[in-house]
N, C-alpha and C positions, 0 to 999 in steps of 0.2 A: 412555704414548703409544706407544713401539717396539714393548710387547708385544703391544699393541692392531694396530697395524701388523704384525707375525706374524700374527696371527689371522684378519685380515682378508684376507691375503695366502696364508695356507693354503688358507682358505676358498675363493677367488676359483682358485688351482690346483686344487682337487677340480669345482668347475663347470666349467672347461676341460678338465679329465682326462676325465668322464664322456663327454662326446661326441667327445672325442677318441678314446678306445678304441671305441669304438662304428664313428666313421666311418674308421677306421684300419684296423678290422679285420671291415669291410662286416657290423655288427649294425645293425640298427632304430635311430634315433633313439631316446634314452633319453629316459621323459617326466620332467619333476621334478615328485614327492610327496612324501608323506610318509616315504618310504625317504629321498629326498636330502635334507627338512630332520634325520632321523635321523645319516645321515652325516655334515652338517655342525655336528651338535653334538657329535657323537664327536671331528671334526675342528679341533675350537674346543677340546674338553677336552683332547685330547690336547696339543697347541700351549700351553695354558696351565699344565700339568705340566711339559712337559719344558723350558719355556721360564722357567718358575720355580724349577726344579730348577739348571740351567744357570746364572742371574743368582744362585744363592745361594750358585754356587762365590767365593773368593775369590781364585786366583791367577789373573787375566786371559788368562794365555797354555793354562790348561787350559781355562779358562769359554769360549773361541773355539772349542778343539779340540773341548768337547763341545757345543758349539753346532752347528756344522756334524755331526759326525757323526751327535747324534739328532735333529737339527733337517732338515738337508739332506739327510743320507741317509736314515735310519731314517726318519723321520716321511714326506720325498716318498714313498721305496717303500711307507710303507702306503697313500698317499694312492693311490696306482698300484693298489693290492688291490683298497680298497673302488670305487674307479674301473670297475674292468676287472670286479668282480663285481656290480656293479648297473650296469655296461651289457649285462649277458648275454649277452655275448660268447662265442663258441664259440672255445676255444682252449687249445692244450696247455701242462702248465708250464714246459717248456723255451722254450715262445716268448713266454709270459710274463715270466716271468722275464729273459730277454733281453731286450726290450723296454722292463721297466721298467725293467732296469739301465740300458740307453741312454739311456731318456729322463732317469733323477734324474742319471744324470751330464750331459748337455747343461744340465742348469736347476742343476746345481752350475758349470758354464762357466759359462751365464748369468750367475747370480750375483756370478763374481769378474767379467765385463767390466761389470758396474754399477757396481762397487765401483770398479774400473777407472776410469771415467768419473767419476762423483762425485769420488774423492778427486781428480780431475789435472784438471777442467773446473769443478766448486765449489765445491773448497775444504772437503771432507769430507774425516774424518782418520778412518782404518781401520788403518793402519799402514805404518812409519818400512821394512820393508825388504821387499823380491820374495820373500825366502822365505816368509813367510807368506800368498800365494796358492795356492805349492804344498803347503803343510800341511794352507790349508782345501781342498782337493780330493782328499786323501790322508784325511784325516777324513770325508770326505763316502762315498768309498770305503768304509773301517771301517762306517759307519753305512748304508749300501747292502747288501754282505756280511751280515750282523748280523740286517738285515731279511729279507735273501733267508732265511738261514737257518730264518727263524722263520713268512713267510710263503709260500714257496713250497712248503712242503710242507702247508701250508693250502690252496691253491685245488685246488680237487673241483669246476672247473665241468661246463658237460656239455665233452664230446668235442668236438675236432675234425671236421669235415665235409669 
């Protein structure tokens, strides 16, 4: 059911990403075809690798670490790639790259003030101490970096205007 809940939650980030870069960064409205059900089966596989990779560690306090880093970072930044390159968006890697550093980190904040809220208003159990907010966001970091590295020297969109 949680991984199902990833997947669906990745999924559901890549259709808000796409016309967000688009209207963020004054491209056309991106239509959704058959690129975007492509994307979102990339983005379902991906999600159920790295996510079954993750749940097959067994000491808890790494299985979170590498959760967040190829889940919240690594995976949002690529979700940020294929996003910003099938909105054909005109735009240089430096501000790429910026950009999606910004955003995976804002939706790695997001994350802990839900977690936030769930464990201290319903009673959801994430964990016994505060320092493990700053880990998963220090993780998410790792997994950000990692990406950058791997996919910012991938986008070859067109140029700047």
């Amino acid at each position: 059911m949680y991984l199902g809940l990833l997947v669906f939650s990745f999924c559901l980030l890549y259709l808000i990403l796409l016309p967000l870069f688009a209207w963020f960064f004054g491209a056309p409205r991106p239509v959704f075809s058959r690129t975007t059900l492509w994307a979102l089966g990339v983005v379902a596989l991906a999600c159920l690798v790295i996510f079954s990779f993750t749940f097959s560690l067994n000491d808890p306090l790494w299985r979170n670490r590498v959760q967040h880093g190829l889940g919240g970072g690594f995976l949002a930044f690529g979700l940020c790639f294929l996003a910003a390159k099938f909105s054909e968006i005109k735009l240089s890697r430096a501000r790429f790259a910026l950009f999606s550093f910004l955003l995976v980190t804002a939706l790695g904040v997001l994350n802990e003030v839900i977690e936030f809220v769930l464990q201290n208003y319903f009673d959801f159990f994430f964990t016994a101490k505060v320092n493990d907010t700053w880990l998963d966001l220090i993780s998410n970091w790792v997994g950000i970096l990692a990406a950058g590295l791997i996919f910012v020297p991938l986008w070859r969109n067109k140029r700047e205007v």
